[in-house]
DRENPA-3360 file (N, C-alpha, C; in nm, 2 decimals, always signed):
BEGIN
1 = XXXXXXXX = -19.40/+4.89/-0.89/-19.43/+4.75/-0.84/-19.48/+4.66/-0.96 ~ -19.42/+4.54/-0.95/-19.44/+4.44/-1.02/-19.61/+4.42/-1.06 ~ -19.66/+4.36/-1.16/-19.79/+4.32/-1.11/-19.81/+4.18/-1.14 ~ -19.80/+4.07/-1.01/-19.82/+3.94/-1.03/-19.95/+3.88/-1.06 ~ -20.01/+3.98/-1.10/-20.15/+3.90/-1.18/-20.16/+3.77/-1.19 ~ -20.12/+3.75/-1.29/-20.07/+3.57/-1.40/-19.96/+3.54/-1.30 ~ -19.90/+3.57/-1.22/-19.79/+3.46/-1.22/-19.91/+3.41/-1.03 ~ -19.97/+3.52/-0.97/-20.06/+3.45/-0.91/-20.19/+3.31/-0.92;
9 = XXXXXXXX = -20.23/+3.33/-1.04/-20.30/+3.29/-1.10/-20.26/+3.13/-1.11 ~ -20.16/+3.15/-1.17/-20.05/+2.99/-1.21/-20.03/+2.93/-1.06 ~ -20.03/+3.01/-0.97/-19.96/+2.95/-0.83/-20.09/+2.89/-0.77 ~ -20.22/+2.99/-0.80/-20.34/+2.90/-0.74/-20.38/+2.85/-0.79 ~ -20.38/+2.81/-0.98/-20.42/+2.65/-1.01/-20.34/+2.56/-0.96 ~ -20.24/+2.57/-0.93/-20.13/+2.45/-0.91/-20.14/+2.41/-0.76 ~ -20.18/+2.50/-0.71/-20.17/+2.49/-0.56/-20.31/+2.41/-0.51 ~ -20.40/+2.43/-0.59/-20.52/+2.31/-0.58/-20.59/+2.25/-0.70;
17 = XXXXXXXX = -20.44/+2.19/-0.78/-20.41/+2.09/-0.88/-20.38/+1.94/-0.82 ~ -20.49/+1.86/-0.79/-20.49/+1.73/-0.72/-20.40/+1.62/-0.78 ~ -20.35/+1.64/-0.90/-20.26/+1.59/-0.95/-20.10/+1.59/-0.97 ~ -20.05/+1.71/-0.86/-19.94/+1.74/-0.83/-19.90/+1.73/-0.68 ~ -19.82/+1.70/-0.63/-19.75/+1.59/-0.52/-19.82/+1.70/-0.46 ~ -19.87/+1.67/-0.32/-19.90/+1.76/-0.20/-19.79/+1.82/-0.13 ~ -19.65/+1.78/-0.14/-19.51/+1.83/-0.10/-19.49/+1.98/-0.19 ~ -19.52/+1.95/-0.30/-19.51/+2.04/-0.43/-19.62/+2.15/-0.38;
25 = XXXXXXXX = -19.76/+2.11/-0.37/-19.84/+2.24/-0.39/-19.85/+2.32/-0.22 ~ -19.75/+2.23/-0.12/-19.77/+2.31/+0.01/-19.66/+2.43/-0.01 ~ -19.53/+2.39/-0.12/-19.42/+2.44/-0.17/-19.51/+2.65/-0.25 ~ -19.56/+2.51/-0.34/-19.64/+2.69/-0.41/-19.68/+2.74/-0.39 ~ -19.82/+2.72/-0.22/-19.88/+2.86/-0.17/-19.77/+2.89/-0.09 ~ -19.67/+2.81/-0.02/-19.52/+2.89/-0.01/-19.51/+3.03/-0.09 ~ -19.50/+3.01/-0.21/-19.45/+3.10/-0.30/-19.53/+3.21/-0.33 ~ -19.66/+3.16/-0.31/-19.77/+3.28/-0.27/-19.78/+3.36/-0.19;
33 = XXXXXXXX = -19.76/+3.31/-0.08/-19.72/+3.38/+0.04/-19.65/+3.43/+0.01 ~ -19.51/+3.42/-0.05/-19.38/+3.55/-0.06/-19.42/+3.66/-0.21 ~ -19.48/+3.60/-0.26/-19.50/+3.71/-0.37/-19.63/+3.78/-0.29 ~ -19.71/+3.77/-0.22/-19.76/+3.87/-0.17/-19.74/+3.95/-0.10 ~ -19.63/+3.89/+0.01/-19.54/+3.97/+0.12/-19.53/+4.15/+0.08 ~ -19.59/+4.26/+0.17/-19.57/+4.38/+0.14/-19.42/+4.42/+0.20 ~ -19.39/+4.33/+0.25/-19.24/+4.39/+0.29/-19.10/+4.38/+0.22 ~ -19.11/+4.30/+0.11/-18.96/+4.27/+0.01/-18.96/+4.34/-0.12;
41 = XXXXXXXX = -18.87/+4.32/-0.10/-18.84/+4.42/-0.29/-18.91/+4.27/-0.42 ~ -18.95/+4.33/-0.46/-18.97/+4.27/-0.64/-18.88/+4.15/-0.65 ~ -18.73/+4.19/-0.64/-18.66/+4.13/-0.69/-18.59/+4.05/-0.64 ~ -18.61/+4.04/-0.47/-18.59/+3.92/-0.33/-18.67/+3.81/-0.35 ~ -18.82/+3.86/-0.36/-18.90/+3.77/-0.32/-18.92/+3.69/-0.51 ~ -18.91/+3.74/-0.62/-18.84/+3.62/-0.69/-18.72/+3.57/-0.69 ~ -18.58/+3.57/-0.65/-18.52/+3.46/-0.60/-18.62/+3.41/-0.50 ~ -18.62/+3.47/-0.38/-18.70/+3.37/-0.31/-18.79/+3.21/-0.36;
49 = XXXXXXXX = -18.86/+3.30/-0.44/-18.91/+3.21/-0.51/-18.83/+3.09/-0.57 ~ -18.73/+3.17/-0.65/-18.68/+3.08/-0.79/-18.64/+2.94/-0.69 ~ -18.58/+3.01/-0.56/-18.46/+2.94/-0.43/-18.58/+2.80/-0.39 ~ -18.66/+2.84/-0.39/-18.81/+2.73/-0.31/-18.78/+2.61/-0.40 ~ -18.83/+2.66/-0.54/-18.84/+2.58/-0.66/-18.72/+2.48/-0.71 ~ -18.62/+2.55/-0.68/-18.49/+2.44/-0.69/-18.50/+2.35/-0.57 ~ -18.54/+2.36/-0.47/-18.56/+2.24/-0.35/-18.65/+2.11/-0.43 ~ -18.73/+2.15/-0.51/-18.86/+2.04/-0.51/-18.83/+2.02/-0.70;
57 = XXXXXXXX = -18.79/+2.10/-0.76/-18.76/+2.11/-0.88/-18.70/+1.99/-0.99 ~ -18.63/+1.97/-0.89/-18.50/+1.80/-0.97/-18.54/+1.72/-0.90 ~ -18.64/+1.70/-0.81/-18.68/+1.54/-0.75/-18.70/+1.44/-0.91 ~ -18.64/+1.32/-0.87/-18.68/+1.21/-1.01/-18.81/+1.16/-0.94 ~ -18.85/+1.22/-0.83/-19.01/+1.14/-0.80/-19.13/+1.21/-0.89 ~ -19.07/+1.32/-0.93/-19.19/+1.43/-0.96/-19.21/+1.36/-1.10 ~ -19.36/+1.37/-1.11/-19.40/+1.32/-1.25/-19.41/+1.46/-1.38 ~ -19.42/+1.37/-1.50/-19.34/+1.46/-1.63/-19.47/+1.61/-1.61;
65 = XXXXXXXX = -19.56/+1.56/-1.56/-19.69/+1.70/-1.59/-19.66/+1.78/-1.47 ~ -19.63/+1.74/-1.35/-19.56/+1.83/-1.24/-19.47/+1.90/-1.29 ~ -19.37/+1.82/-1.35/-19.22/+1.89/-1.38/-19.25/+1.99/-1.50 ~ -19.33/+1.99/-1.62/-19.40/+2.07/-1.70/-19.48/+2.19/-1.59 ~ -19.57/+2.16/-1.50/-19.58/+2.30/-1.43/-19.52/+2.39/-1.40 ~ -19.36/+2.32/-1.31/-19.32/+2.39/-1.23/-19.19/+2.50/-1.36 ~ -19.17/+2.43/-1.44/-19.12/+2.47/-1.54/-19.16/+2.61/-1.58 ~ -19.32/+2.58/-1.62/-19.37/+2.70/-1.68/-19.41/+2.85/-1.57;
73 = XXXXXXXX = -19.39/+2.79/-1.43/-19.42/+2.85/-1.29/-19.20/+2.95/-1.32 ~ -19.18/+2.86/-1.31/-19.00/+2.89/-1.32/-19.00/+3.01/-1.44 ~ -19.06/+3.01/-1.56/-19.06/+3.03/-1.66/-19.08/+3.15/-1.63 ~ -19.23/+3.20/-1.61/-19.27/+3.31/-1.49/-19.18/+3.42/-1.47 ~ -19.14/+3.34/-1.32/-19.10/+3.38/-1.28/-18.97/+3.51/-1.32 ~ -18.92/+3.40/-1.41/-18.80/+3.44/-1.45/-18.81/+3.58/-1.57 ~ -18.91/+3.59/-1.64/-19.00/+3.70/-1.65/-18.94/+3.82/-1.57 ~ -19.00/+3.82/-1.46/-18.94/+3.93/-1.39/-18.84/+3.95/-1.28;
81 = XX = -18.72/+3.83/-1.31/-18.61/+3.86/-1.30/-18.51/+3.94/-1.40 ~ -18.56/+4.02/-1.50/-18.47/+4.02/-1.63/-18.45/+4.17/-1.61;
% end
């Protein structure tokens, strides 16, 4: 089993980061939720993830320091897709 330590860590500063859209941080305890989930494989519940992130990801509303989190959140992730 994976250990999401840091990539949890990243999801709960962001997730009550007052400076990222509230659409965005209802999105990342989303993503909390699924990486905690005891019932998926490792490697579902990051797509899952990656899948969330492309919904909110390319908005042109999102500001440059949002789009820098979710980046480094993506970034992550993608860690243990490899």
């Amino acid at each position: 089993m994976a250990d999401f330590t840091e990539l949890l860590e990243i999801v709960a500063q962001m997730s009550e980061d007052e400076e990222i859209p509230k659409r965005v941080r209802e999105s990342v305890k989303e993503i909390k939720n699924i990486l905690e989930a005891q019932d998926e494989e490792e490697d579902i519940k990051i797509n899952n993830c990656l899948e969330l992130i492309e919904d909110f990801g390319s908005g042109s509303e999102i500001n440059s320091y949002t789009r820098a989190k979710i980046w480094s959140l993506v970034s992550k992730l993608e860690e243990f897709n490899q």
